[in-house]
N, C-alpha and C positions, 0 to 999 in steps of 0.2 A: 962278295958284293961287286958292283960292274957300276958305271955312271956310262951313261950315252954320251956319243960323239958330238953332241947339238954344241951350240956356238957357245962361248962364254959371255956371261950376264946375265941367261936366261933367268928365269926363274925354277929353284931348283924342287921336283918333286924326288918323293920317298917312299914307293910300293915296297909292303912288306912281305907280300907273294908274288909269285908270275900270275899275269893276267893274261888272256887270248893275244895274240900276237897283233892282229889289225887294232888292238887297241894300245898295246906299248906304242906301237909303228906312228900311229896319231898324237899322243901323248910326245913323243920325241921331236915332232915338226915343231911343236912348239916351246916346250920346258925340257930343262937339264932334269933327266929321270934315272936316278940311282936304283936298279933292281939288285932283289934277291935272286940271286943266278941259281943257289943248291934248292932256292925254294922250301927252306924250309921254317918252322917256327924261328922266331928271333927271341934271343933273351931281353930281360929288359935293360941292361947297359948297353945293347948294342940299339934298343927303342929309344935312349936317353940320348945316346952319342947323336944320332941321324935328328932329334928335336934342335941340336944345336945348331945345323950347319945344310938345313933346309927349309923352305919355306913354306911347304903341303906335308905332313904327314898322310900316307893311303893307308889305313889296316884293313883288315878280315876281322870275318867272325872268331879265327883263327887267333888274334891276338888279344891280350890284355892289358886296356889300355887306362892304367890305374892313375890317382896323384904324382905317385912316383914317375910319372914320365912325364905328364903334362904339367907338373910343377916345372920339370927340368927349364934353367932359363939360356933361350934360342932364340932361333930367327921365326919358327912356325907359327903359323899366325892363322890354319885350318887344317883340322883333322874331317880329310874326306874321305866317310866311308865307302867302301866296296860291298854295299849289301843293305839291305832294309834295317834289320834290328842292332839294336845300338846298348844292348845291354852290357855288352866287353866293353864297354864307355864309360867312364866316369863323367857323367855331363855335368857335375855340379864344380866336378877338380878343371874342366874345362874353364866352364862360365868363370870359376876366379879366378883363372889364369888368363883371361880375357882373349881365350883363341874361339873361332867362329867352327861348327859342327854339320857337316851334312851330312846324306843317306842317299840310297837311292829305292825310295820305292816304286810303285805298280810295274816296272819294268819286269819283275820275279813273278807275279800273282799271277798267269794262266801253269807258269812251268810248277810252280809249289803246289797249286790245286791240282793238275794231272797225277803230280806225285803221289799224292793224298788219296788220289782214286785207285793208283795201281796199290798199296800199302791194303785199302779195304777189301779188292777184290783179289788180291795175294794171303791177305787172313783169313778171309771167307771162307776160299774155294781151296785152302792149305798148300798152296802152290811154294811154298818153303822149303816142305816137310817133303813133297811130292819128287822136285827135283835134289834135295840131298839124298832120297834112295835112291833115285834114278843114277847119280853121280857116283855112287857107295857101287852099285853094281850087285841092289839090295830087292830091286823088282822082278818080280816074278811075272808080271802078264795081270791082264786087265780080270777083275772080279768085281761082281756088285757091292760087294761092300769096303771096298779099299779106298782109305780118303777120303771119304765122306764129308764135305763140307756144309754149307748152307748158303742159296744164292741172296742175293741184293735187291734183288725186285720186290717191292712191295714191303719192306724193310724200313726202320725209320733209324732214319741219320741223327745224331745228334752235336753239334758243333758248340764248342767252348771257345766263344769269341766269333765274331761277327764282322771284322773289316773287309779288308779288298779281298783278301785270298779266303777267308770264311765265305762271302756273298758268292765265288766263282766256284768254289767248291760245290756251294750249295746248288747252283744252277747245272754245273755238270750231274750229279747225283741227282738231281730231278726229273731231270729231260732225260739225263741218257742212260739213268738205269732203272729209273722207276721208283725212285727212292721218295720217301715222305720224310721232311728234314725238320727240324726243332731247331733253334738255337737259344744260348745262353750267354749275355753281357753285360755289362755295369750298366751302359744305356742302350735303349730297344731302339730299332732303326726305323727311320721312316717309313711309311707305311709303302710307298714306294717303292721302294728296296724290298722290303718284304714280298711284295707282288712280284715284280722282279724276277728273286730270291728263289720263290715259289715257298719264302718258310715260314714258323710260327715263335715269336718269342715263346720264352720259359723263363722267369724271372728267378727259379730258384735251382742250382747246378743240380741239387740231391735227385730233384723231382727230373730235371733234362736226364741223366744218367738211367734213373729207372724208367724212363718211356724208348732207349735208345739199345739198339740195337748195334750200331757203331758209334764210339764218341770218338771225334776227333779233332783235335786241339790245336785251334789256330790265333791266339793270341802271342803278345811280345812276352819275353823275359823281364825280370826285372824282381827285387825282393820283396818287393807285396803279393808278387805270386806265384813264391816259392813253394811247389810242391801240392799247387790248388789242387793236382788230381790225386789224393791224400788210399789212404782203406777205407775209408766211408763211401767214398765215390767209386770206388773199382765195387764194394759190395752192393752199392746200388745199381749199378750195371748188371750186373749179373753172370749166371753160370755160363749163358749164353753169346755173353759181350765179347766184342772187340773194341779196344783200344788202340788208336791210332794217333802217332804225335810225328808232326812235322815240321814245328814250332821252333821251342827250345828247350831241351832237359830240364833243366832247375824247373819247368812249371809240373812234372810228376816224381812224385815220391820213389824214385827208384826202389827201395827196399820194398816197399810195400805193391810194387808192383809185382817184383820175383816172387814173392809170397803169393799173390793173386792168381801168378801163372801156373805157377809149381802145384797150390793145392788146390785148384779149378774152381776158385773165386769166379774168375771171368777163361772165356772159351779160349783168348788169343790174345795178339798185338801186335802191331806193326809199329816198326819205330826207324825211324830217319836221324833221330835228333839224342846226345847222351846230356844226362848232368856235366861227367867228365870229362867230355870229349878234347881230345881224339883216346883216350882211355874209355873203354867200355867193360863194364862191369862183367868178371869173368861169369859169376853166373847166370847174366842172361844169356850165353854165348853155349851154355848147356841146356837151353829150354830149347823144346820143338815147337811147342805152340806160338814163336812169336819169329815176324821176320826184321831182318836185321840190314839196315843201308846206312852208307858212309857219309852220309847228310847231301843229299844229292837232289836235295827239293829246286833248286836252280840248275841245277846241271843239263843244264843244252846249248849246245854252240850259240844260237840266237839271241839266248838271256844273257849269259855271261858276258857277251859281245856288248848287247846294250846296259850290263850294268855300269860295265867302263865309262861306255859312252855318257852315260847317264853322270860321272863323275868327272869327265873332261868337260862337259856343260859346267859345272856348280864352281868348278877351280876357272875354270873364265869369266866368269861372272863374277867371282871376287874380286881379282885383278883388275877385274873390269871398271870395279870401286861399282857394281851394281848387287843389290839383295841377290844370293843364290836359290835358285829355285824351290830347293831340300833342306835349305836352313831350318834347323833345330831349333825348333826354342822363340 
């Protein structure tokens, strides 16, 4: 661990990863900022220590940020996140420990829906499977029947969950590849958004799944929807399905997904996102039919740049003694 050179009295933050440089660089004009220099996961005595003797906690999706830390009694008085979803949060151990909660969302929704499009058209067209022969040094030369996939045009999308990054998803898949989209959520959107959208509620997941051709799952984590995309849902999909999750693990049954893959329940997967993670389940890592990324649904200089930013706004704003933008709750 490293504290910056900024003056003494500041107010002191606590990044639990490295973030983009021009955003520490901003970050240190103004507050005393403690990084993680190896960058790597922290334990939680060392997430307990840093509650005591700073006044911002910053985690990731990377951290787990339970009772156990935000009981601990300190100076922090706001855990600001670095990222939209907040389910590594304990918001309820927050709210009684009387610390204030931000996020940052829409800053991530064009980069996480791009992602989403390359995962569908990397299932489709087996472009996984394509460049691990190409790598193995396993190709032999082009023939009509090698790789065989199936295109996206005229194909119907089906989306599990409906916010910012569902609505952008759906508009890229309509416009830009000709896709007919369906969605599925607790509540139907404005007719508006719909239009929009260019898509069609489906009030019930079993019935979205079997009209879908791609289902991809764009809702938060959290324990009411652990595991929503269950073996009823991958057999509703079908032989032909892909699965795509860019979300967060805990919302597909991993077990029942290797099973789906393995005995050609559904066609494919694309997955951005583990239950475990950074642990990924050794036997998806033996299936061909699914492609596999290190959760890099935000990863572009641009967003990551503004997710900082989006968090150096919400910690000024408190300071400020004004409502933060992102406030939780």
């Amino acid at each position: 661990m490293s504290a910056s050179r900024s003056q003494p009295g500041l107010r002191r933050l606590f990044l639990t990863r490295r973030w983009p440089d021009a955003v520490e660089a901003e970050l240190q004009k103004r507050y005393r900022v403690t990084l993680n220099l190896e960058d790597r996961p922290l334990e939680t005595a060392e997430l307990q220590a840093a509650m005591l003797d700073h006044d911002v906690l910053c985690p990731t999706v990377s951290d787990r940020i339970g009772a156990e830390i935000l009981s601990a009694e300190g100076r922090v008085g706001l855990v600001a996140n670095y990222g939209a979803g907040l389910d590594h949060i304990d918001l309820k151990a927050a709210s009684a420990a009387g610390l204030a909660v931000t996020n940052t969302p829409d800053v991530l929704t064009e980069a996480t829906a791009e992602l989403s499009l390359l995962l569908m058209l990397a299932g489709a067209r087996r472009a996984g499977e394509g460049e691990r022969e190409l790598r193995a040094g396993l190709w032999t030369g082009w023939r009509p029947t090698h790789l065989l996939g199936r295109r996206l045009a005229g194909r119907t999308l089906g989306l599990v969950g409906f916010g910012r990054i569902g609505q952008v998803t759906a508009q890229m898949a309509s416009m830009g590849l000709g896709m007919r989209v369906l969605y599925y959520a607790r509540r139907r959107a404005p007719s508006e958004i719909e239009t929009q959208s260019r898509a069609r509620f489906e009030p019930d997941l079993l019935a979205l799944a079997a009209q879908s051709d791609i289902l991809s799952v764009h809702c938060p984590g959290g324990a009411e929807i652990q595991n929503l995309i269950d073996a009823r849902v991958l057999e509703a999909l079908g032989e032909y399905g892909i699965l795509i999750n860019t979300a967060r693990g805990s919302v597909v049954d991993e077990p029942a997904l290797i099973d789906a893959l393995r005995t050609g329940v559904i066609a494919g997967a694309g997955l951005d996102v583990f239950a475990g993670e950074p642990d990924v389940n050794p036997q998806l890592l033996q299936l061909e039919n699914v492609v596999l990324l290190p959760h890099l649904g935000s990863a572009t200089q641009e967003t990551r740049t503004a997710m900082g930013m989006r968090v150096l706004h919400n910690i000024d704003d408190f300071f400020a003694g004004r409502r933060p933008t992102d406030l939780v709750g």
